[in-house]
TORVEX-823530 format. One record per residue: x, y, z of N, C-alpha, C, CB in turn; residue in three letters. Coordinates in steps of 0.2 Angstrom, whole numbers, plus 5000, padded with zeros to 4 digits. Glycine has a CB too. Layout:
XYZXYZXYZXYZAla...
END
This chain:
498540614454498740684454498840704447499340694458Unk498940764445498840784439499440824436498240804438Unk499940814442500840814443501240734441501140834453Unk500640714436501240644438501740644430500740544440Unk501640684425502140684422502640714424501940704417Unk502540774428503240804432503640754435503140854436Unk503440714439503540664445504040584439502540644451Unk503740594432503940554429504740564425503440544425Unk504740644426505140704422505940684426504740804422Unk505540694432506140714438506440644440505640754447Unk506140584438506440504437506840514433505840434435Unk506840534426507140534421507040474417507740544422Unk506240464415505940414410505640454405505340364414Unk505740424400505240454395504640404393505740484388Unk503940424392503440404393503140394384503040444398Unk503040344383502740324375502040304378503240244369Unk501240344373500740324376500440254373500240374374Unk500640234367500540164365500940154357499640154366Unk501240094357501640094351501040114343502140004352Unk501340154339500740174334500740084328501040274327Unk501140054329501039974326500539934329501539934326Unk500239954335499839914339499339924334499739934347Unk498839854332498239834332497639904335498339774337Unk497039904333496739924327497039954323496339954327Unk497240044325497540094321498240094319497440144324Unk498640014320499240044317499540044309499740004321Unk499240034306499440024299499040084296499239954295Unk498440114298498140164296498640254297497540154301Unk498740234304499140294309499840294306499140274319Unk500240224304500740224301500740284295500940164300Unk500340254290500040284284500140354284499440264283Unk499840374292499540454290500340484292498640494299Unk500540454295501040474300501540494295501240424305Unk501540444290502140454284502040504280502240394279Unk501440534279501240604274500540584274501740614265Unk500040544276499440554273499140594276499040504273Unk498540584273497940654278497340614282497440714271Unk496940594286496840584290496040574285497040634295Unk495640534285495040504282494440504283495040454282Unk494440544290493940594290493940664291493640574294Unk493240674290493440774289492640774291493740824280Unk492740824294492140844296491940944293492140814305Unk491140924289490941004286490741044290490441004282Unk491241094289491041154295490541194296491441194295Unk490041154289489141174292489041114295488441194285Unk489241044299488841004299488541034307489140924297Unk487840984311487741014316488140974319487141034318Unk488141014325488441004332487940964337488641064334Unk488340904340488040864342487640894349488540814343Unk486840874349486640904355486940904361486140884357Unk486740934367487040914373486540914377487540964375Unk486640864381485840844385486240814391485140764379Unk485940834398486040834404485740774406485840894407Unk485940724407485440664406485740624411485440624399Unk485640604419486040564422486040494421485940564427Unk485440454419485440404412485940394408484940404407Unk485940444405486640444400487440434403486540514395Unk487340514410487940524412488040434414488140574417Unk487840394418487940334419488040294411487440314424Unk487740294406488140234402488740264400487840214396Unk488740334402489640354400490140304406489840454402Unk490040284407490640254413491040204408490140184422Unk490540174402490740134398491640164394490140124393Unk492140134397492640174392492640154386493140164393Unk493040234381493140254375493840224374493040324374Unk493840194366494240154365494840204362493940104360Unk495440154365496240184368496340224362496940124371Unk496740274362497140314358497740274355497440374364Unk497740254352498540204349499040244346498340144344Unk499440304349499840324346500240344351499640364341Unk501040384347501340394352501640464346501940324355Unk501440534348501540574344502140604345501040604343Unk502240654340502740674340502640764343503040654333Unk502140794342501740854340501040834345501640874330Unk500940894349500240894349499640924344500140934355Unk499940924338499540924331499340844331500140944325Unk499740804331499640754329499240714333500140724327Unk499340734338499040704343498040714343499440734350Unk497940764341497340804340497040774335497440864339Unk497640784331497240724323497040674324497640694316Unk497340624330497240544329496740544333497940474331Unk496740574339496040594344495440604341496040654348Unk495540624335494840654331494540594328494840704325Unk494940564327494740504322494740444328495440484315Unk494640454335494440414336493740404341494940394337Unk493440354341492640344345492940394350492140254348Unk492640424353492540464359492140404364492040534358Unk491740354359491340334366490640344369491540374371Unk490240314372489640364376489640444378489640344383Unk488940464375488840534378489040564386488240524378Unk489540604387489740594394489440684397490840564395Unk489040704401488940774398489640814404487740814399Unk489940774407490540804408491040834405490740764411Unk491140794400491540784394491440874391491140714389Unk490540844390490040904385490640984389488740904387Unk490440984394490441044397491141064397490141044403Unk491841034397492441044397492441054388492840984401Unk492341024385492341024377492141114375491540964373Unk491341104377491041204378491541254378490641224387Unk491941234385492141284388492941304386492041284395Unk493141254382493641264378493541304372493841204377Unk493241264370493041304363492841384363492241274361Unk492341414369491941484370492741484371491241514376Unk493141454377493441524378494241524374493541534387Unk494441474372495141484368494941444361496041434372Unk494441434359494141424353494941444345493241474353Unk495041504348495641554341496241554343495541634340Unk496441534350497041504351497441424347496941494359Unk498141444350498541384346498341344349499241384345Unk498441264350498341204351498541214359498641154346Unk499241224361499241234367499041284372499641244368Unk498641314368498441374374497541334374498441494370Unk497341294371496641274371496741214377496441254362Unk497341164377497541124381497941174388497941064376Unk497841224390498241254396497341274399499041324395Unk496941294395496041304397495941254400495341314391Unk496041194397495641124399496041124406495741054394Unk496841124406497141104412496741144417497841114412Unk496541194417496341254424495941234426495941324423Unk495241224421494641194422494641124426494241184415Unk494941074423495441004427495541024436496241004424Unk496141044435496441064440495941094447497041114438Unk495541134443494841174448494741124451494041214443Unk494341074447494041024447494340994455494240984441Unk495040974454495440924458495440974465496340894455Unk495441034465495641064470494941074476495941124467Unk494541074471493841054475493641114477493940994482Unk494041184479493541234482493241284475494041274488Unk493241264470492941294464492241254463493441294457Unk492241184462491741164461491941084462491441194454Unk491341054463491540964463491540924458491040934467Unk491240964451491240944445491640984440490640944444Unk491840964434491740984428491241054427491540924423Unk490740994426490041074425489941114430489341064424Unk490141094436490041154442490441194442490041134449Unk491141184440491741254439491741274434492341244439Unk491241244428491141294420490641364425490441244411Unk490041324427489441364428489441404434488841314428Unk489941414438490041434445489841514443491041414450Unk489641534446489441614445490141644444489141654451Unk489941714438490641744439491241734434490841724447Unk491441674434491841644432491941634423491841574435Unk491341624420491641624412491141654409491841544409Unk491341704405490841764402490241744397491341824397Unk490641684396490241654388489541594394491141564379Unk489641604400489041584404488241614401489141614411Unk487641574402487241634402486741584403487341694395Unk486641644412485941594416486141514417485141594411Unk486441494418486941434420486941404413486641394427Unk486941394407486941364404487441384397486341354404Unk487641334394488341344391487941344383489141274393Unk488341384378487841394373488241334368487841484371Unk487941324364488041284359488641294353487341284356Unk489141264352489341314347489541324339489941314350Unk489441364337489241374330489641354327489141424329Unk490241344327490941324324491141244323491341354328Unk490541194319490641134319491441104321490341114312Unk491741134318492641104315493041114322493041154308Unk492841194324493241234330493041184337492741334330Unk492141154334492141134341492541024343491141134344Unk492541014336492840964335493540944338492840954329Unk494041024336494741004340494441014346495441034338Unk494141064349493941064357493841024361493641104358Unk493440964356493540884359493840874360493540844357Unk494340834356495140834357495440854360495440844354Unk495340914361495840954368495640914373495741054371Unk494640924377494440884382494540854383494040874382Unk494940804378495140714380495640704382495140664375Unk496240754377496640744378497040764387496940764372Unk496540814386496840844395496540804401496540914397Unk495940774398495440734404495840664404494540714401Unk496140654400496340564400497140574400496040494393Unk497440624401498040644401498540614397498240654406Unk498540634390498640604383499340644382498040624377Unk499340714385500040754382500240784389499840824375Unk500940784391501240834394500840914397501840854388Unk500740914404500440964405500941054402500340954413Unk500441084401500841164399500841184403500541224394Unk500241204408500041274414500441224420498841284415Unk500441184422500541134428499941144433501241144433Unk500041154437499541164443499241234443500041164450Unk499241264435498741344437498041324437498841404431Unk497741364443497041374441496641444440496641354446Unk497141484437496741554435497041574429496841614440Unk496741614424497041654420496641684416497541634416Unk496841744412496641794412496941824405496741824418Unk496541864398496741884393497241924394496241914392Unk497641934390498341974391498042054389499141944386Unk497542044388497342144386497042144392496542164378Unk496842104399496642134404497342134411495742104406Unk497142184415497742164420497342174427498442214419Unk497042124428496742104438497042114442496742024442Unk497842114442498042134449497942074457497542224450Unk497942024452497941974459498641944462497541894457Unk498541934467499141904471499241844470499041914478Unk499541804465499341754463500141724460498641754459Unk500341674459501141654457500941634450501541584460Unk501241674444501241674436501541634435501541714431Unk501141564431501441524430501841524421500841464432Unk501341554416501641534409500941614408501541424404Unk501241604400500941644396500941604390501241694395Unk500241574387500241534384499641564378500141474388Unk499841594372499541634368499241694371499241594366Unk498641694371498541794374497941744379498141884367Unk498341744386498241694392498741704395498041614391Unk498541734401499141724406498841674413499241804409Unk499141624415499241574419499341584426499641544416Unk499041564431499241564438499041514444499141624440Unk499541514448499241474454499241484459499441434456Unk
END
């Protein structure tokens, strides 16, 4: 379920994802952690990795991507160490949650780009939006930056790099949920008028369930 940090909250435990001294990344991550900067960077012309619909491929993604080894303080940091680490196999589930972050909170703060991913998620789990990831990006209707079911590529090498990072971090539930259980929301410049319970306001995103 994707309430279980709440359910961890309400125990009154607090949760560490993995000590940053652990083996591979801990002397590196200590490093950064103490003031350094982070050793890769990536050029905000470089291109963007294709995206190819490949059930071949989606199947060598089963292979897991190697663990996150930190325990952050900030979902800044958390983003940084995510970047710097293998992602893994080509997963085009991944691809499509990554997309749809990006088109649609691509200029948002870090938490409003991780409350998108939660929706999309949460859609996911609820099952009457779609059975997939890419079936609740691509569902008609639903996300403007659609077009003829396919999700466009995005121009913003760097922009889509942390939108990775968001995808992971929401998909392998790396940070504290923002939205909780919302699956809708909506620009704050537009007003729908649904009958729906506000969950948050999370940069110019309003939240609901």
């Amino acid at each position: 379920m994707r309430n279980w940090w709440r359910a961890l909250a309400a125990a009154g435990l607090s949760v560490l994802l993995v000590a940053a001294s652990e083996a591979p990344f801990g002397a590196e991550v200590g490093r950064w952690l103490a003031g350094g900067t982070p050793s890769e960077t990536l050029d905000p012309a470089a291109e963007v990795p294709p995206f190819v619909e490949d059930p071949a491929i989606a199947e060598a993604a089963l292979v897991e991507a190697p663990e996150v080894r930190i325990a952050p303080e900030s979902l800044a940091e958390l983003v940084d160490e995510v970047r710097r680490t293998p992602a893994g196999p080509h997963d085009p589930e991944f691809e499509c949650l990554a997309r749809a972050v990006y088109w649609e909170s691509k200029g948002e703060r870090l938490e409003g780009q991780l409350a998108v991913a939660e929706v999309i998620l949460n859609r996911v789990e609820a099952g009457r939006f779609g059975g997939s990831i890419c079936a609740v990006v691509k569902a008609p209707g639903q996300f403007g930056f659609v077009r003829g079911g396919a999700i466009p590529k995005p121009a913003d090498a760097r922009a889509f790099e942390v939108a990775r990072a968001i995808a992971r971090i929401a998909r392998e539930e790396l940070w504290r949920p923002v939205v909780g259980e919302a699956t809708h929301f909506h620009a704050t410049r537009v007003k729908p008028g649904w009958r729906l319970t506000r969950v948050a306001q999370v940069g110019n995103h309003v939240f609901y369930r």
